[in-house]
C-alpha positions in Angstrom: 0.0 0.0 0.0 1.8 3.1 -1.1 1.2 6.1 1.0 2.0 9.6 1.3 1.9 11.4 4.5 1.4 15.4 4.9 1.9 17.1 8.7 3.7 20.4 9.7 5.3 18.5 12.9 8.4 16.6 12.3 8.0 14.1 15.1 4.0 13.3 14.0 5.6 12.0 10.4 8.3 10.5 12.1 5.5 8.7 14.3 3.6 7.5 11.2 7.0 6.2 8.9 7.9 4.4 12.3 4.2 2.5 11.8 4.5 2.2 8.5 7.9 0.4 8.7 6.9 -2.3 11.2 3.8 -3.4 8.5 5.1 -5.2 5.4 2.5 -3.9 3.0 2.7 -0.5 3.4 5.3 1.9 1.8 6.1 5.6 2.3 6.4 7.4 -1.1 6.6 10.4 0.6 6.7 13.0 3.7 5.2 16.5 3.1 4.7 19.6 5.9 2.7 22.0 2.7 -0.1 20.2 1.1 0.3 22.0 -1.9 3.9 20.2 -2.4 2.5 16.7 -2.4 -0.1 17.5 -5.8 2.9 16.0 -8.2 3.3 13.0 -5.8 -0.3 11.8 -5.7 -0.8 12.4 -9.4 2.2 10.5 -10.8 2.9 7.8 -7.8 0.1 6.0 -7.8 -0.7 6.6 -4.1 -3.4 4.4 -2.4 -3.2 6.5 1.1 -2.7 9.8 2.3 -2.4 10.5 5.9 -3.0 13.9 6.3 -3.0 16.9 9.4 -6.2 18.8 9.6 -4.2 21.9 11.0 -1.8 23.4 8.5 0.0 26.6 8.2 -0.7 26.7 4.5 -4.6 25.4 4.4 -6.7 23.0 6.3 -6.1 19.5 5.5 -10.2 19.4 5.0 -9.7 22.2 2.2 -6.9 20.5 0.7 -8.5 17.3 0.3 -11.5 18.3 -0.5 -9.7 19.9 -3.1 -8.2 16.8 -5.0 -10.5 15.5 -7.7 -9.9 12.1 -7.8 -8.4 11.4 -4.5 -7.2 7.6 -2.6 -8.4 6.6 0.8 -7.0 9.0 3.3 -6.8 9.4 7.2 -7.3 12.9 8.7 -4.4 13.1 11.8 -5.0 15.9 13.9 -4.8 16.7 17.9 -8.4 18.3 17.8 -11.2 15.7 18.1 -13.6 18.7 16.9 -13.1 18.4 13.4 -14.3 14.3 13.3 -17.6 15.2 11.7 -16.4 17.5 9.0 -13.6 14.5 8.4 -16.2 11.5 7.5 -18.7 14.5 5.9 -15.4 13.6 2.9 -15.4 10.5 3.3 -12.5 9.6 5.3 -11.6 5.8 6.1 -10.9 7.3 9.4 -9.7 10.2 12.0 -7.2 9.6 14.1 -6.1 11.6 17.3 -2.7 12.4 17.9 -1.2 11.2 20.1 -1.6 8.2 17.9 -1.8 5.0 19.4 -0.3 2.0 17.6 -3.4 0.3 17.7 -5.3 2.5 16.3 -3.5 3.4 13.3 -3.6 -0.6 13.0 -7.1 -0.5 13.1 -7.3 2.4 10.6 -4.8 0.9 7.8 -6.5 -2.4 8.1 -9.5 -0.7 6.9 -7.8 0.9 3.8 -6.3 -2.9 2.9 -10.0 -4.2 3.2 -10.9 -1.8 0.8 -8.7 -2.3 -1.3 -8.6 -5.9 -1.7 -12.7 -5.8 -2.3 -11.8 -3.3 -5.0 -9.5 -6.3 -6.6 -12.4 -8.9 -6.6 -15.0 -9.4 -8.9 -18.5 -8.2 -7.4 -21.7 -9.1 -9.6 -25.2 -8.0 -8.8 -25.6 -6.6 -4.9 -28.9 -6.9 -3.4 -31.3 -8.9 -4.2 -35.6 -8.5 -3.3 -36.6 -10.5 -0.2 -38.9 -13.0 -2.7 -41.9 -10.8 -3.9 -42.4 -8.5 -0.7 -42.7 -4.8 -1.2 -40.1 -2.3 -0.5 -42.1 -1.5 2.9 -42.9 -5.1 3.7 -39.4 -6.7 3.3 -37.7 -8.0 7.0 -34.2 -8.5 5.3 -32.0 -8.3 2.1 -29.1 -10.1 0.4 -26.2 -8.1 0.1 -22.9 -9.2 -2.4 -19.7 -8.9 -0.4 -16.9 -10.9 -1.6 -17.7 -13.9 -3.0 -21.0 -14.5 -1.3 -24.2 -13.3 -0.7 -24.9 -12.3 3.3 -28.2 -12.2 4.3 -28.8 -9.5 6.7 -32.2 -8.6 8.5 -33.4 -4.8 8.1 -34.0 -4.4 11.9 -30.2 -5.1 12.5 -28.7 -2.1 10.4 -28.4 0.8 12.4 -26.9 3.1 9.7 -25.1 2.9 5.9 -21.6 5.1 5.4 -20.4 5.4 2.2 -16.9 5.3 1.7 -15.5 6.0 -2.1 -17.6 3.7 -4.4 -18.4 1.4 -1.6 -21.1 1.3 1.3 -20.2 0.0 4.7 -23.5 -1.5 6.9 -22.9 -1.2 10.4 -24.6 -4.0 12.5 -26.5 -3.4 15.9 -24.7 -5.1 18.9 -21.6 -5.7 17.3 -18.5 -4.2 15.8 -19.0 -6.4 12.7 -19.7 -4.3 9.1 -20.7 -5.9 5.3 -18.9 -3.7 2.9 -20.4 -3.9 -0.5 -19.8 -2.3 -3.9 -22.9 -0.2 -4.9 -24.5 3.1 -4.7 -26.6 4.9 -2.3 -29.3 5.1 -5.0 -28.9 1.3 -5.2 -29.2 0.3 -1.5 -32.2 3.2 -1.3 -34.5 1.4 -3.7 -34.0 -1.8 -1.6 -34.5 -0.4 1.7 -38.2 0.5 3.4 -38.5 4.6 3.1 -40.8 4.6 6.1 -37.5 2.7 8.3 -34.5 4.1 6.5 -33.8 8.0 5.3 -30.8 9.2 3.7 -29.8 12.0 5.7 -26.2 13.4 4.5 -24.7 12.2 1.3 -22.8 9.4 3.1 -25.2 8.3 5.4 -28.6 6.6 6.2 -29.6 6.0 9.0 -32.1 3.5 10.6 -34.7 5.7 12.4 -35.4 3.0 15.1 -31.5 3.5 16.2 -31.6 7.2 16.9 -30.6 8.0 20.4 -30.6 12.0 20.2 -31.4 14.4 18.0 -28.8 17.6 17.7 -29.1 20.6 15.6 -27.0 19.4 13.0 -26.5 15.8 13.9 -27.8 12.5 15.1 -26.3 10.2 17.9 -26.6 6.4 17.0 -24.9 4.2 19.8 -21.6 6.4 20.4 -21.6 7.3 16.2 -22.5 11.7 15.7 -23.7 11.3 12.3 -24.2 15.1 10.1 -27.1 16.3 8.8 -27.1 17.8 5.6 -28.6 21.0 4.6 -30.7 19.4 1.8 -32.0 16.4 3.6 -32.7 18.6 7.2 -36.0 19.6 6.2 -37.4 16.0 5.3 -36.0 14.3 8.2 -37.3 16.6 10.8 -40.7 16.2 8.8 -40.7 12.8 8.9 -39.8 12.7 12.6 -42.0 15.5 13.4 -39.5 17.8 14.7 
């Protein structure tokens, strides 16, 4: 897994090098303290990961990748834990909060390889009907991950991220998650509209999981999921808020 990795402290990208040297798949291309620096890098190097500081001198690690048109996985490394939502709002694999513990970082590139090696394997169709029921009626769906076909039951999913081109179902009670190749649109047509809204454009969310409502967010377990400005005003309708 080659990787590039972009902080202004010295001793956070010695840190992450030291990491990446004790893991036999992963390779530093490159270290970079100014974003801007690293463009050339990710273009011509064929970089799968970029580990990248939120707080900059030159711009915000948020601005700069949400800058990059077609971008790899990335990690957001920062010392600020108040910049997690704005992190997964691009789709980050994950967020990681300096001091960074080894297991952790473990945890986070072990995502990135299980991505990757789902995007090597040949996916067919994803989910399939529940046998004639209706979109409301249906109690489960079959969803392609790998080489097989998991059934999992509606009332278990407590919400949908997507990450890049996949969408990763997070199960109630468990740390376990399906990842599966398909769109939002995809999984939406499948999924009962009066159980399951879409409310950012990398989430849904099972409305039976909600703990608390914020402003701008919903709590599910110990997950803050955003709110979107163009989904607010149907969820709030829906719930009657």
């Amino acid at each position: 897994m080659r990787c590039i990795i972009i902080d202004d402290e010295p001793l956070a990208i010695d840190v992450l090098t030291e990491y990446c040297a004790k893991l036999d798949f992963m390779e530093v291309v490159g270290t970079f303290t100014n974003p801007l620096e690293s463009i050339t890098t990710i273009k011509d190097s064929k970089i799968d990961l970029i580990f990248c500081d939120i707080e900059l001198p030159q711009m915000s690690g948020l601005d700069f990748i949400g800058s990059l048109e077609n971008r790899p996985f990335f990690i957001f490394t920062t010392a600020y834990s108040q910049y997690a939502v704005e992190g997964f709002e691009l789709n980050a694999v994950d967020y990681l909060v300096k001091p960074i513990p080894y297991h952790r970082f473990i945890k986070a590139v072990s995502r990135v390889k299980e991505l990757m090696s789902s995007a090597k394997k040949p996916i067919d169709a994803n989910v399939f009907s529940s046998h004639g029921e209706t979109n409301e009626a249906k109690k489960f769906i079959f969803v392609k991950a790998e080489y097989e076909s998991i059934k999992i039951d509606l009332d278990s999913i407590e919400y949908i991220q997507g990450l890049k081109d996949y969408l990763k179902i997070h199960i109630v009670n468990t740390n376990k998650t399906i990842l599966t190749l398909m769109s939002f649109k995809e999984m939406q047509d499948k999924l009962p509209s009066n159980q399951f809204l879409r409310v950012h454009k990398s989430f849904i969310i099972n409305v039976n999981f909600i703990k608390t409502v914020q402003r701008n967010r919903i709590v599910i377990r110990d997950m803050h999921i955003p709110i979107g400005e163009s989904y607010k005003a149907e969820f709030f309708a829906v719930l009657g808020l």
